[in-house]
TORTORLO-185366 format. One record per residue (C-alpha): residue number from 1; x, y, z. Coordinates in Angstrom, 1 decimal, padded with zeros to 4 digits. Last residue first. Layout:
<pt n="NUM" u="X" v="Y" w="Z"/>
...
This chain:
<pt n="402" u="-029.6" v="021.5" w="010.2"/>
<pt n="401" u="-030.0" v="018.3" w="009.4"/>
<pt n="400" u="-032.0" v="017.0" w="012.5"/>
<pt n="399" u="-035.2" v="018.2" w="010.7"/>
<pt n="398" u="-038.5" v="020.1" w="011.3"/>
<pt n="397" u="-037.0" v="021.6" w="014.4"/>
<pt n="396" u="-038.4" v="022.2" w="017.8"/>
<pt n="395" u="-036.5" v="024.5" w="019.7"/>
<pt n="394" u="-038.0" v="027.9" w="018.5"/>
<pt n="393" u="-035.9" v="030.6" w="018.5"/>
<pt n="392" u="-037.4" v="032.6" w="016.2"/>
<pt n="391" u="-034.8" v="033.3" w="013.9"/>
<pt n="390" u="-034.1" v="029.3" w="014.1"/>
<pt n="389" u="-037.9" v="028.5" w="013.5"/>
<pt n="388" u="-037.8" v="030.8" w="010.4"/>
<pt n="387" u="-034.7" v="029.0" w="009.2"/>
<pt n="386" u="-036.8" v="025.7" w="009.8"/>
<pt n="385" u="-039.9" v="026.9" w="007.8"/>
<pt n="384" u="-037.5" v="028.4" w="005.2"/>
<pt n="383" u="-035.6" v="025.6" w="003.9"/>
<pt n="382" u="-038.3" v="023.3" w="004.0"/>
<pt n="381" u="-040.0" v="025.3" w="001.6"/>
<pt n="380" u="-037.0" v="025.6" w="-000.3"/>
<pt n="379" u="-036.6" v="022.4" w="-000.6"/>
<pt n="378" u="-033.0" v="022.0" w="-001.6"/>
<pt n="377" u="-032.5" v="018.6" w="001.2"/>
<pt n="376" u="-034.9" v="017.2" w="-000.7"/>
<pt n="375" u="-033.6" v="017.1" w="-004.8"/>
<pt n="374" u="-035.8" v="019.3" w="-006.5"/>
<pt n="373" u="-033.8" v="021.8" w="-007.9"/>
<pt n="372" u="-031.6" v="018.9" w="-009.8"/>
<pt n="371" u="-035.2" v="017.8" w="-011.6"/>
<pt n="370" u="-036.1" v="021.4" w="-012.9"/>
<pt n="369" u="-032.8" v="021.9" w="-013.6"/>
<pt n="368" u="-032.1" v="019.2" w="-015.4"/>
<pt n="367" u="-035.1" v="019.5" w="-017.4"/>
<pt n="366" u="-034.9" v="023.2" w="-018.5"/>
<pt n="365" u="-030.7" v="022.5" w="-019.4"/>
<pt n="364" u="-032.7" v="019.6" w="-021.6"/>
<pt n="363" u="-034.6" v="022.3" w="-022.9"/>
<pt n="362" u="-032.2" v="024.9" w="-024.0"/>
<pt n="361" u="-030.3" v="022.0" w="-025.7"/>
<pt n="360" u="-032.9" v="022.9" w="-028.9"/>
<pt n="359" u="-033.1" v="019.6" w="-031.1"/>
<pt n="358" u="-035.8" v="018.3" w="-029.2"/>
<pt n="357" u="-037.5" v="021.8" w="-029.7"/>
<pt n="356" u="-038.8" v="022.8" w="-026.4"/>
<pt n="355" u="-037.1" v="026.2" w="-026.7"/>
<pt n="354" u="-038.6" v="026.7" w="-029.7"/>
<pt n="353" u="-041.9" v="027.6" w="-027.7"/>
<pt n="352" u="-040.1" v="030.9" w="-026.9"/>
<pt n="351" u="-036.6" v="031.9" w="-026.5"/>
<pt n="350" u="-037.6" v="035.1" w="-024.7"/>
<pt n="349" u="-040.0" v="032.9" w="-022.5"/>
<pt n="348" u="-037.4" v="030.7" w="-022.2"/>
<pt n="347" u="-034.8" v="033.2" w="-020.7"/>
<pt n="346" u="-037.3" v="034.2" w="-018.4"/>
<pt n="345" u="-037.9" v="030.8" w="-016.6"/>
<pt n="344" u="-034.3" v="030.0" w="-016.4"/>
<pt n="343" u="-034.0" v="033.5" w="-014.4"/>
<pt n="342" u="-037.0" v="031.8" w="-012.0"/>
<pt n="341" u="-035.5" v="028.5" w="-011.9"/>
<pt n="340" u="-032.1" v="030.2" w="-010.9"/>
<pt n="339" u="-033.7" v="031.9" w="-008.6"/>
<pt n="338" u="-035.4" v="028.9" w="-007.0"/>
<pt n="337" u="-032.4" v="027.3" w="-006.1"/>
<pt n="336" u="-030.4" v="030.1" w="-005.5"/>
<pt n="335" u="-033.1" v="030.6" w="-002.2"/>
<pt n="334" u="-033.1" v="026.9" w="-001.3"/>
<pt n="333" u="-029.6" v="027.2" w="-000.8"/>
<pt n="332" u="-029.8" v="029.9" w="001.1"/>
<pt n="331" u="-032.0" v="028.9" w="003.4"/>
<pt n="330" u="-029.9" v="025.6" w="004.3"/>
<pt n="329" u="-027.0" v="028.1" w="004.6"/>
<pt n="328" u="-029.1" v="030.4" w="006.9"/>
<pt n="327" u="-029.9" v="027.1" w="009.2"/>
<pt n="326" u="-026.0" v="026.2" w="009.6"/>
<pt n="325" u="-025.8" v="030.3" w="010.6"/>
<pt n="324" u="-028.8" v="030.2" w="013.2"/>
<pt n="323" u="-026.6" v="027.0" w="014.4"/>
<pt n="322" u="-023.5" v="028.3" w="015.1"/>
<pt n="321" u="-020.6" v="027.6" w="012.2"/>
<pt n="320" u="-018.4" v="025.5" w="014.7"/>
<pt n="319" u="-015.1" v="027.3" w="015.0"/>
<pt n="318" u="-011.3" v="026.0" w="013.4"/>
<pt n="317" u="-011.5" v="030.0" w="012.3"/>
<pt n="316" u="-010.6" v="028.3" w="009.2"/>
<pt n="315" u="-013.6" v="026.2" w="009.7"/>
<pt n="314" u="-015.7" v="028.9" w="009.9"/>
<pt n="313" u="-014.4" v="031.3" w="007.4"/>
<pt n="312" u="-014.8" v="028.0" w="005.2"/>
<pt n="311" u="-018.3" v="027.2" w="005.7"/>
<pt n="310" u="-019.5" v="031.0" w="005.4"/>
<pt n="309" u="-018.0" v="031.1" w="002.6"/>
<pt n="308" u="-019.6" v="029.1" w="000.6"/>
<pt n="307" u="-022.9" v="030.7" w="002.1"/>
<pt n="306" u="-021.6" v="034.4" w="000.9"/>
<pt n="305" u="-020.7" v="032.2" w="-002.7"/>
<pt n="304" u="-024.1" v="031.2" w="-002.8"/>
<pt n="303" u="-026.2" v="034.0" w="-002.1"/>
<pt n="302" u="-023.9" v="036.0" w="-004.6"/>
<pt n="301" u="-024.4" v="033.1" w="-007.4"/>
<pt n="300" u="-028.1" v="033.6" w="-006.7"/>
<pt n="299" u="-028.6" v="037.0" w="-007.0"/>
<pt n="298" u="-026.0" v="037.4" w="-010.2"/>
<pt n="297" u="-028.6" v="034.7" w="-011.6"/>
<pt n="296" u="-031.3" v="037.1" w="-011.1"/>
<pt n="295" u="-030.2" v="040.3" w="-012.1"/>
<pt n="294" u="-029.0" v="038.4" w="-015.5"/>
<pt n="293" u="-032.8" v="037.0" w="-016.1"/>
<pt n="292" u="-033.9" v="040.6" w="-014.9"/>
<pt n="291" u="-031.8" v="042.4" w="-017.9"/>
<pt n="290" u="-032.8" v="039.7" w="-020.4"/>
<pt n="289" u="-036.8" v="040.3" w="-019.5"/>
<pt n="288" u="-035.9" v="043.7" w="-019.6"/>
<pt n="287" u="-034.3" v="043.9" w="-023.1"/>
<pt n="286" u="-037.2" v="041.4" w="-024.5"/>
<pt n="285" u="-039.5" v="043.4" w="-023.5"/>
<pt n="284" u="-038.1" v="046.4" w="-024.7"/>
<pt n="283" u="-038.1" v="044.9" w="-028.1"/>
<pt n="282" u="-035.0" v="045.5" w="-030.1"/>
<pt n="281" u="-032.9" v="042.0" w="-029.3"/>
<pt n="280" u="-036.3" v="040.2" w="-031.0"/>
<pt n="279" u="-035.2" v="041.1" w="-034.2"/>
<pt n="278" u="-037.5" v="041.1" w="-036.8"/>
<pt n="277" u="-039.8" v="042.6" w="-034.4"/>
<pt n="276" u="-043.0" v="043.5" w="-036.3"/>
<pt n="275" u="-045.1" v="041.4" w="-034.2"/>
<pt n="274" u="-046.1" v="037.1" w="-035.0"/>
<pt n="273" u="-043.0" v="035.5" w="-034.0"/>
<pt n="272" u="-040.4" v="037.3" w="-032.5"/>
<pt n="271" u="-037.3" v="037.5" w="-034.3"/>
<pt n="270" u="-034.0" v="036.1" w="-034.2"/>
<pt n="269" u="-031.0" v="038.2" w="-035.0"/>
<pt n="268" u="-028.2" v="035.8" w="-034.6"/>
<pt n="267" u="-027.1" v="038.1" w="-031.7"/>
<pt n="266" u="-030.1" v="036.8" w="-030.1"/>
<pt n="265" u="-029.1" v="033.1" w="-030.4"/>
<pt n="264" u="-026.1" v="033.5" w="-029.0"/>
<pt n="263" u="-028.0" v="035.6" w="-025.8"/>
<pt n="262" u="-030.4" v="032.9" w="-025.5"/>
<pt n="261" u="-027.7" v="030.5" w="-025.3"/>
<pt n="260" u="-025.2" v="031.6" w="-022.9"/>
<pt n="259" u="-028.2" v="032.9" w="-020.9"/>
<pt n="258" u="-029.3" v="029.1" w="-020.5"/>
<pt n="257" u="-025.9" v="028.2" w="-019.9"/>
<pt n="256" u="-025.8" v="030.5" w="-016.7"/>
<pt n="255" u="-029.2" v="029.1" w="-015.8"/>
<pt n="254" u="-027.2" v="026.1" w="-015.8"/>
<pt n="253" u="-024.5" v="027.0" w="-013.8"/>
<pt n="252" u="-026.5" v="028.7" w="-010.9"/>
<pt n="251" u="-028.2" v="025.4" w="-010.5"/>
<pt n="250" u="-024.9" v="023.2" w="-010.4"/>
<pt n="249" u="-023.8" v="024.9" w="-007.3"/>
<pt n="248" u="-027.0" v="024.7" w="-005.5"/>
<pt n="247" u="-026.3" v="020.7" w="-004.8"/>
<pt n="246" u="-023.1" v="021.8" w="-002.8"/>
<pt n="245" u="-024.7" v="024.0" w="-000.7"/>
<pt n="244" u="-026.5" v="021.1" w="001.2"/>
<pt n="243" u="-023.9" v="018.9" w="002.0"/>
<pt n="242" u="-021.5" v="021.9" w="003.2"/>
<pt n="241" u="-024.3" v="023.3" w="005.1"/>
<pt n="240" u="-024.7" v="019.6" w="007.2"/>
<pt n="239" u="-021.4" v="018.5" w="007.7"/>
<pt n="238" u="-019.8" v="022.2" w="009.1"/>
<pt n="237" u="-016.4" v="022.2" w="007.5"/>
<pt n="236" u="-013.1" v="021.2" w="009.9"/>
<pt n="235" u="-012.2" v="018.6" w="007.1"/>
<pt n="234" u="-011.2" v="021.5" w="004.7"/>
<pt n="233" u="-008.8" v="023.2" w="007.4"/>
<pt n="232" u="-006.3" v="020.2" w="007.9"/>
<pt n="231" u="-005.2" v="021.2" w="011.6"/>
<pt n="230" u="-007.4" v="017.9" w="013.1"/>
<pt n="229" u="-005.8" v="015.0" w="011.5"/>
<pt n="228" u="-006.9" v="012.3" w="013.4"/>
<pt n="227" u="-010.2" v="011.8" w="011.8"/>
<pt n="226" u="-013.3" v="010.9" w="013.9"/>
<pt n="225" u="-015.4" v="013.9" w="013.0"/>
<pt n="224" u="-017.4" v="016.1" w="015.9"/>
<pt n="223" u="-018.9" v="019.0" w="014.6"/>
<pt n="222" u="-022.5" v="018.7" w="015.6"/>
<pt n="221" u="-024.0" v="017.1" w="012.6"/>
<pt n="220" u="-020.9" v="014.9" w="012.1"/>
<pt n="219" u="-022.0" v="013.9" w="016.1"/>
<pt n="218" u="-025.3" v="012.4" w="014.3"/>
<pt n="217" u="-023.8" v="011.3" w="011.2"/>
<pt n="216" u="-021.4" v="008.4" w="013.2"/>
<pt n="215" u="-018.8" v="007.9" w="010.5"/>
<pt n="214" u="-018.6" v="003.8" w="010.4"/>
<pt n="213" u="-015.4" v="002.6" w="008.2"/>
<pt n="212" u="-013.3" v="002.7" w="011.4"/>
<pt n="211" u="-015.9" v="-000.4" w="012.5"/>
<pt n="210" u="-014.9" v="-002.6" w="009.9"/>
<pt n="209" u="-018.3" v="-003.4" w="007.3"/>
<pt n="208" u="-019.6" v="-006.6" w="006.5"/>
<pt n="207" u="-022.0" v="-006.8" w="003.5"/>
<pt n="206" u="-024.9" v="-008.9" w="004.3"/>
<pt n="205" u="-026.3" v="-007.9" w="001.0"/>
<pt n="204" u="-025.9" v="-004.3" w="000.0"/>
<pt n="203" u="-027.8" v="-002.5" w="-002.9"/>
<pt n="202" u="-027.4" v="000.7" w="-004.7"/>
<pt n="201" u="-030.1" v="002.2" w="-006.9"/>
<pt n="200" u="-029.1" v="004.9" w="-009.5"/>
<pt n="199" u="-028.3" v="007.7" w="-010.2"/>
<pt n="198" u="-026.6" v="007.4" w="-013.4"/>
<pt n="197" u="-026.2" v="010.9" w="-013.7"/>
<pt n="196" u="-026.9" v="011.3" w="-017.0"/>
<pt n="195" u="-030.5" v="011.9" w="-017.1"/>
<pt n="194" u="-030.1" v="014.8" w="-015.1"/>
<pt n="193" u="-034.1" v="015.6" w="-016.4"/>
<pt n="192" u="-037.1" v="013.3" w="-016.8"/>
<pt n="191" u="-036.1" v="010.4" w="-015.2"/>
<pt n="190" u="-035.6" v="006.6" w="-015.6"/>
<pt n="189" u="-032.5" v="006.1" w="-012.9"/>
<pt n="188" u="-033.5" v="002.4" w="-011.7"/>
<pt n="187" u="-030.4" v="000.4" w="-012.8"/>
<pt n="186" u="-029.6" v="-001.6" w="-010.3"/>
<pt n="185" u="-025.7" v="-001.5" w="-009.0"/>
<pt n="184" u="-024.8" v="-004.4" w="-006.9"/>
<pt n="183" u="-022.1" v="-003.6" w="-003.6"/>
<pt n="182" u="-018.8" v="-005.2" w="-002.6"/>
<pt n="181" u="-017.2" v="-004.3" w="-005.4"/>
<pt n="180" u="-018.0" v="-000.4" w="-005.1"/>
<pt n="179" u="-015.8" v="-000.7" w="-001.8"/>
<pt n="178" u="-017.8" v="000.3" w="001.3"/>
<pt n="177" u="-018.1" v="003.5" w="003.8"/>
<pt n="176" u="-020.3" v="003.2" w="006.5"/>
<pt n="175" u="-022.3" v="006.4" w="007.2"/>
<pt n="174" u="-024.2" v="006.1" w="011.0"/>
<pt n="173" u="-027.3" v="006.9" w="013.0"/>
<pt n="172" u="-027.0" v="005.9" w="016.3"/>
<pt n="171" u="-027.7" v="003.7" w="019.5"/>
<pt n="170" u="-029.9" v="001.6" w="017.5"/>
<pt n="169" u="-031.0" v="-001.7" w="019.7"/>
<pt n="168" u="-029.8" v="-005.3" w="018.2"/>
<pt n="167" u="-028.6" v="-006.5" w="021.1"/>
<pt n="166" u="-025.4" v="-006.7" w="020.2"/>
<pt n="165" u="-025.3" v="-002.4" w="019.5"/>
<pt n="164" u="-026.8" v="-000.9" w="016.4"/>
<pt n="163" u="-025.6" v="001.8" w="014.3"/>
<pt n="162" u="-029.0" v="002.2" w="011.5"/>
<pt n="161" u="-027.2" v="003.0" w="008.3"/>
<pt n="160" u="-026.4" v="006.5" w="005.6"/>
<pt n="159" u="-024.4" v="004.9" w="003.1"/>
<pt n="158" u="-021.0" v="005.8" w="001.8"/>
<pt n="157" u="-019.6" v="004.4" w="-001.6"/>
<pt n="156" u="-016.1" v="003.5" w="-003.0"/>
<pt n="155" u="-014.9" v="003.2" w="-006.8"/>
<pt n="154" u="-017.0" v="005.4" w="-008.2"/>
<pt n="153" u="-018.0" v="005.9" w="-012.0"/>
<pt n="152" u="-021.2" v="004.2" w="-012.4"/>
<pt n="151" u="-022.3" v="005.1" w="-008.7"/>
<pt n="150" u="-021.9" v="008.9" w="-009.8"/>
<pt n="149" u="-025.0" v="010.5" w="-008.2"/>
<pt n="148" u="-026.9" v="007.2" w="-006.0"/>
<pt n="147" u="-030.2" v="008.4" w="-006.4"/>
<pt n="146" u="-031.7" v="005.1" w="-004.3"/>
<pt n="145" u="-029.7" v="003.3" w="-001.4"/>
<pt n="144" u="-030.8" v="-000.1" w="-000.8"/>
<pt n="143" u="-029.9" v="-002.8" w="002.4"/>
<pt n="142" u="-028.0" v="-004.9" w="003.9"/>
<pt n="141" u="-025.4" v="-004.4" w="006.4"/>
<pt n="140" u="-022.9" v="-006.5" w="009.1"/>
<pt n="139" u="-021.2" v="-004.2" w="011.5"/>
<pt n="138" u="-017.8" v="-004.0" w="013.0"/>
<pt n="137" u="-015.4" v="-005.6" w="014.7"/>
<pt n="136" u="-017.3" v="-008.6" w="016.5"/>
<pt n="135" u="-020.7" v="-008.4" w="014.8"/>
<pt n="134" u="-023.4" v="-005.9" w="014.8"/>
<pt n="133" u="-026.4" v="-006.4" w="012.9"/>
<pt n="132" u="-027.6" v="-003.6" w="010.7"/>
<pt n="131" u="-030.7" v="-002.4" w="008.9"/>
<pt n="130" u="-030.7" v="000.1" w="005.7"/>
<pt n="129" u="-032.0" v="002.9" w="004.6"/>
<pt n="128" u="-030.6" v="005.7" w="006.2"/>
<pt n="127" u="-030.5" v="008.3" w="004.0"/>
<pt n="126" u="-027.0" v="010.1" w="003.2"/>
<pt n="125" u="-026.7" v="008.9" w="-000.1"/>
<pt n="124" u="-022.9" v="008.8" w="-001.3"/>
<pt n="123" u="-020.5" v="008.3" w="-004.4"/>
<pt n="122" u="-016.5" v="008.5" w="-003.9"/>
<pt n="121" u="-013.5" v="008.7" w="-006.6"/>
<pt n="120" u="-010.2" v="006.9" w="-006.8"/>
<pt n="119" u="-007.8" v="009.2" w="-007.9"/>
<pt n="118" u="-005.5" v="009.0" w="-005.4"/>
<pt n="117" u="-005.7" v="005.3" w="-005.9"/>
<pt n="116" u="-003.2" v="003.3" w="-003.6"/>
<pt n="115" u="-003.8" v="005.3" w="-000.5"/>
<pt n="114" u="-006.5" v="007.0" w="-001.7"/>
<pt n="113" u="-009.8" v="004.5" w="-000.5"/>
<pt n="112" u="-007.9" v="002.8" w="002.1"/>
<pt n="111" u="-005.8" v="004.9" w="003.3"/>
<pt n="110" u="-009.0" v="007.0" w="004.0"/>
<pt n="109" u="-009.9" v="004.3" w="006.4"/>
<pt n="108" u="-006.6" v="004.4" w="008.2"/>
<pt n="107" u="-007.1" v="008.1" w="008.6"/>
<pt n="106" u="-010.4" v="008.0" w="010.7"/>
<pt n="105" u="-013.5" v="009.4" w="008.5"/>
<pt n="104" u="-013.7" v="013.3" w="007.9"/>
<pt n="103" u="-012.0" v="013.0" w="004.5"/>
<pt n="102" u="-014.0" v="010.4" w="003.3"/>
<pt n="101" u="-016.6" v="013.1" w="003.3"/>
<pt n="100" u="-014.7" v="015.5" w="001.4"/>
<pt n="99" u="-014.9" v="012.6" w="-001.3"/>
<pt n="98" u="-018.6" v="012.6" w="-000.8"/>
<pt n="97" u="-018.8" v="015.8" w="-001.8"/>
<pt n="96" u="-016.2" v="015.4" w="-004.6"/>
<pt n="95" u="-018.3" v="013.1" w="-006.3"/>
<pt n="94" u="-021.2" v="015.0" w="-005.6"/>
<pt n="93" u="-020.0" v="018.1" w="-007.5"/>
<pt n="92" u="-018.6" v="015.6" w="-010.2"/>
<pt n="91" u="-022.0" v="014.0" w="-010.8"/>
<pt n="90" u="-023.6" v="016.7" w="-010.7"/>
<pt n="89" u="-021.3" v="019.0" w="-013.4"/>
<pt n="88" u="-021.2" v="016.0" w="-015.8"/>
<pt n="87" u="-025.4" v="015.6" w="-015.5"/>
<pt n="86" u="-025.7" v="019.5" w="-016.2"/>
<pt n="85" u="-023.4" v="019.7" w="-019.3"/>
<pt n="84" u="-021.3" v="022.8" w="-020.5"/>
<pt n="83" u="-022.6" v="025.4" w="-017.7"/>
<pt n="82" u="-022.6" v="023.3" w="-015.7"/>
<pt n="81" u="-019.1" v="022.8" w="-015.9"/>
<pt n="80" u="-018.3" v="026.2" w="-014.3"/>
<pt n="79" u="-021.1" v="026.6" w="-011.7"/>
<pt n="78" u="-019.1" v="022.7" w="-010.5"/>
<pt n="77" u="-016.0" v="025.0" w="-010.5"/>
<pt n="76" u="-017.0" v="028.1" w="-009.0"/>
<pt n="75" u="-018.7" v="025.9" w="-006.2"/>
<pt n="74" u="-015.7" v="023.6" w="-005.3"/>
<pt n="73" u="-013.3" v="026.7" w="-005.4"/>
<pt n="72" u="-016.2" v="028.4" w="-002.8"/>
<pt n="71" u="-015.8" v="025.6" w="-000.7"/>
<pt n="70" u="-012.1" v="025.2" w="000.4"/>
<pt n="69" u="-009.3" v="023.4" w="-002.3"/>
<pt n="68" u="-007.8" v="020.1" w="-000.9"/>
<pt n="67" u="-006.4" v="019.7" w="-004.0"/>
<pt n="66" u="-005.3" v="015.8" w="-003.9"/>
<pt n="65" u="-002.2" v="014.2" w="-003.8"/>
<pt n="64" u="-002.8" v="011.9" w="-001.2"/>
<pt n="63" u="-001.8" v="013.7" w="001.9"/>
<pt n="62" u="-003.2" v="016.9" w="-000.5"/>
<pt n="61" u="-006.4" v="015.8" w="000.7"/>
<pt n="60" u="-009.2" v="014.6" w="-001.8"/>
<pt n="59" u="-011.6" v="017.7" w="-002.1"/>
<pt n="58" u="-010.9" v="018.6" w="-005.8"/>
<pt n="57" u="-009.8" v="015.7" w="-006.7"/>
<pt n="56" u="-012.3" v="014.8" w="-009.0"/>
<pt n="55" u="-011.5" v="017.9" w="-010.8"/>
<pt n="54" u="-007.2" v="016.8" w="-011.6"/>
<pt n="53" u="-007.6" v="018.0" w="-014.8"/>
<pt n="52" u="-007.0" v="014.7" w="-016.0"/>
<pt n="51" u="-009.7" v="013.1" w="-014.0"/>
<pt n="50" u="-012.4" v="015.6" w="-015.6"/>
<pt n="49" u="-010.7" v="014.5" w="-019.0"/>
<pt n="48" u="-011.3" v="011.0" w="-018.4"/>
<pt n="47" u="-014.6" v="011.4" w="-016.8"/>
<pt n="46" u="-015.8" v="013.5" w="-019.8"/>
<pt n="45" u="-014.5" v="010.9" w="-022.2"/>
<pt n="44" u="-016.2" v="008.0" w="-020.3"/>
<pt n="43" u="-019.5" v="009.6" w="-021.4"/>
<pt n="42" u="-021.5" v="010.4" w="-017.9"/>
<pt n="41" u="-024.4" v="008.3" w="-017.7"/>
<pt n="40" u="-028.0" v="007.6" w="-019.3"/>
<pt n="39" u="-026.4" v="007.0" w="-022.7"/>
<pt n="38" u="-028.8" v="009.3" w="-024.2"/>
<pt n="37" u="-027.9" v="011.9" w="-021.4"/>
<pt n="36" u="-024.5" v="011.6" w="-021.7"/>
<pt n="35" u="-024.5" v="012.3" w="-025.4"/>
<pt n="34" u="-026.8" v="014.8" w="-025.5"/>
<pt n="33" u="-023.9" v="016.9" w="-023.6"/>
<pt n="32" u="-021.0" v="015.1" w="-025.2"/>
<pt n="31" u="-021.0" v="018.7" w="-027.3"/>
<pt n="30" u="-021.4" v="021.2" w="-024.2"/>
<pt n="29" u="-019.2" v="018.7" w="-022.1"/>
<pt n="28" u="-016.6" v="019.4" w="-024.5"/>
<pt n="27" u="-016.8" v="023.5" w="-025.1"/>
<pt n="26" u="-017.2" v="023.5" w="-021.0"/>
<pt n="25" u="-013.8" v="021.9" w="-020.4"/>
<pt n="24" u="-011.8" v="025.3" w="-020.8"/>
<pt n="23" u="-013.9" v="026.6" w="-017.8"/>
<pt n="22" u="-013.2" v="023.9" w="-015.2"/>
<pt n="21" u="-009.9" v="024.0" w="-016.3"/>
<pt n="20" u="-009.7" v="027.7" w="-015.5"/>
<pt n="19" u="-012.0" v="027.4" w="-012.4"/>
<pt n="18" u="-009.3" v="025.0" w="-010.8"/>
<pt n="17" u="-006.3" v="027.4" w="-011.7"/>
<pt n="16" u="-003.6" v="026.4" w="-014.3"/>
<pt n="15" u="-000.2" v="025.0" w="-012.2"/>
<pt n="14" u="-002.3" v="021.7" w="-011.5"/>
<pt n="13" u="-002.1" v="020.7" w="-014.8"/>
<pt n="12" u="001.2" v="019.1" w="-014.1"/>
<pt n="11" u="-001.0" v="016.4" w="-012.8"/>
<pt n="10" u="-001.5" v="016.2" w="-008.6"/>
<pt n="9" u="001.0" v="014.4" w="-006.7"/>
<pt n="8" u="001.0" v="010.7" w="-005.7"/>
<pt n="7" u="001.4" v="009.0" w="-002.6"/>
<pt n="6" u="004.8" v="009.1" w="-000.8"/>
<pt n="5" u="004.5" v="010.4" w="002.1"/>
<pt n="4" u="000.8" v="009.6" w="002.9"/>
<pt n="3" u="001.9" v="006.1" w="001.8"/>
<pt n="2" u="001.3" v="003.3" w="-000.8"/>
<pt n="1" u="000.0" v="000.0" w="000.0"/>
C-alpha cells in the first residue's frame, strides 16, 4: 500500500487554476452533452478528461495528492461545468462531496480509499435505509440506497445506516463507507431531467463493514469527525451546510448556460414570431426580461458564494458555524435554487416555444434543472420553515440536518 509520504502528486495541470480547467472543459461537455444523457451516464470521455484536470480531486487531501481546495473553489468550479453539461457537473459536485466526506472518517480508512488510488473517486446517499447487525469488529449491512450520483464511476460508496449495538438496539445513526465491489448496482434512474447521472439504486447484502469505516452522522452534525488530523482546514467544514450547498452549485451553472444560449441566439437576429420585431434584441421586453434573467442569476451566485464562505471562514477560524448560521446556509440554498429557476424561466420565455424543440439544448438544461432543484435537502420550503424557526428561536426543528 502506498503512503501519505509518498502518494501521488497532482497532474502538471495543477499550475492552471481549478476554475480555468473547469472553464476550458465547457466546449466538450457542451458537445457530449446529448450524449450523456442518451447513454444515461457520464460519457467515459468526460470522466477521463475531468480526471486529468485533476477535478475529481478537488476535495481529496493533499496527503494523497489531492487539492484540498475550500468551498467556494468547489462551487466556482461545478457553476463552471454546468454550464457545458448539467449531469457531468452533478455528478462531479457530488463526487467530490462525498470525497470530502472520506476526508472526515479515521485516517486508516482514507488509506484505504486514496492510499493506492488517489484518484479513486467517492459516491454517497445520506439516507438511512438500511438495517444492521453488529458483529465482533464492525457491523454487518443490507440494504438499498436510491439516487446514488456517480455510482457508475466510483470506486467507493457511503451509506447512511442504523448503528446498532449486540442486542440489536440503534444507538446511532451512521455512514459506512464500502468498496463499489462489494455492492450491486440496479439500474433504476428513468427520469425526466439529469439523465446522466446514473443515479441509481445501490444494494448491499450482508456486506460486512470494519468499525473505522462507520462515520457516526449524528455527532458529524455537531462537529465532531473521527479523523486524526485535526489542523487540515477542509475537514473542519460544518457536515450539514457543506452537504447542502453543494447541490445549488450546479443550478446557478445552468441558468448560466441558458443565458449563454439565448444571448447566442439573439445576436443571430432572431425575431419574434407574430409582431414587427425582426429582431427580438430591439423589443423592450425582450431587453428587460434579459436584464432581470441576469439580475437574477447574479442574486443567486452572490447568495451562494456568501454561504460558501461561510463554511470555510468557519472552519478556518477552526469554530463551529452556530446553528442560526448552519440554518441560513440551508436557506440559502433553497433561495439560489429557485432563482435560478425563476431566471431560467425568463430566458425561455424570450426563446419561446422553440425552446422545447428536441433539437434545442435549452430544454434539456430546463429539465435538469427542474429535476436537480428538486432534490430534498434543496426544498426551499423546508428551507425556510426551519430558518424561520431558528430566527425565532423555536427548539423544535423540522429536521436533525440542520
Amino acid at each position: 500500500m502506498t503512503t501519505t509520504a509518498s502518494a501521488p502528486q497532482p497532474p502538471a495541470a495543477s499550475t492552471t487554476p481549478l476554475k480555468e480547467r473547469a472553464t476550458a472543459l465547457v466546449p466538450l461537455l457542451r458537445d457530449n452533452a446529448a450524449r450523456t444523457e442518451a447513454d444515461r451516464r457520464v460519457v467515459e470521455e468526460n470522466i477521463e478528461a475531468l480526471t486529468e484536470a485533476g477535478l475529481f480531486r478537488l476535495t481529496v487531501p493533499g496527503r494523497f495528492g489531492g487539492h484540498e481546495s475550500d468551498f467556494r473553489t468547489l462551487l466556482e468550479v461545478s457553476s463552471e461545468l454546468a454550464r457545458g453539461c448539467g449531469s457531468t457537473a452533478w455528478v462531479a459536485t457530488l463526487v467530490n462531496v462525498c470525497n470530502w466526506m472520506v476526508g472526515l472518517y479515521p485516517e486508516r480508512a482514507q488509506q484505504e480509499v486514496w492510499g493506492e488510488n488517489p484518484d479513486a473517486r467517492v459516491c454517497g446517499v445520506l439516507a438511512p435505509s438500511a438495517t444492521s447487525r453488529a458483529v465482533d469488529g464492525g457491523l454487518v449491512v443490507t440494504g438499498r440506497w436510491g439516487f446514488a450520483s456517480g455510482s457508475l464511476h466510483a470506486q467507493w460508496a457511503t451509506l447512511g445506516i442504523p448503528v446498532v449495538d449486540a442486542s440489536g438496539q440503534q444507538t446511532d445513526q451512521g455512514a459506512a463507507l464500502i468498496p463499489i465491489h462489494e455492492l450491486t448496482i440496479e439500474d433504476t434512474w428513468y427520469v425526466a431531467g439529469m439523465r446522466g447521472t446514473g443515479s441509481n439504486t445501490l444494494v448491499a447484502d450482508q456486506v460486512f463493514v470494519p468499525e473505522h469505516r462507520v462515520l457516526s452522522v449524528t455527532q458529524g452534525v455537531q462537529g465532531a469527525y473521527p479523523t486524526e488530523l485535526k489542523d487540515e482546514v477542509l475537514y473542519r467544514s460544518a457536515l450539514v451546510p457543506v452537504l447542502a450547498l453543494v447541490l445549488a452549485g450546479p443550478q446557478v451553472g445552468l441558468a448560466q448556460a441558458g443565458m449563454d444560449l439565448v444571448k447566442a441566439s439573439l445576436a443571430k437576429g432572431k425575431g419574434i414570431s407574430y409582431t414587427f420585431y425582426e429582431r427580438a434584441s430591439e423589443a423592450p421586453s425582450t431587453q428587460i426580461q434579459l436584464a432581470e434573467a441576469a439580475q437574477l442569476i447574479d442574486t443567486a451566485r452572490l447568495h451562494l458564494m456568501r454561504a460558501a464562505d461561510d463554511i470555510d471562514s468557519w472552519a478556518a477560524r477552526d469554530e463551529y458555524m452556530p446553528f442560526e448560521t448552519r440554518a441560513r446556509v440551508r436557506m440559502d440554498t433553497g433561495y439560489v435554487a429557485r432563482r435560478s429557476r425563476e431566471a431560467l424561466d425568463l430566458l425561455l420565455s424570450i426563446q419561446g416555444a422553440g425552446s422545447f424543440a428536441e433539437a434545442n439544448p435549452l430544454q434539456r438544461i430546463w429539465r435538469d434543472q427542474e429535476t436537480g432543484s428538486r432534490h430534498a435537502v434543496i426544498n426551499p420550503a423546508i428551507a425556510g420553515e426551519l430558518y424561520g424557526r431558528a430566527l425565532l428561536g423555536i427548539e423544535e426543528q423540522v429536521t436533525p440536518l440542520i
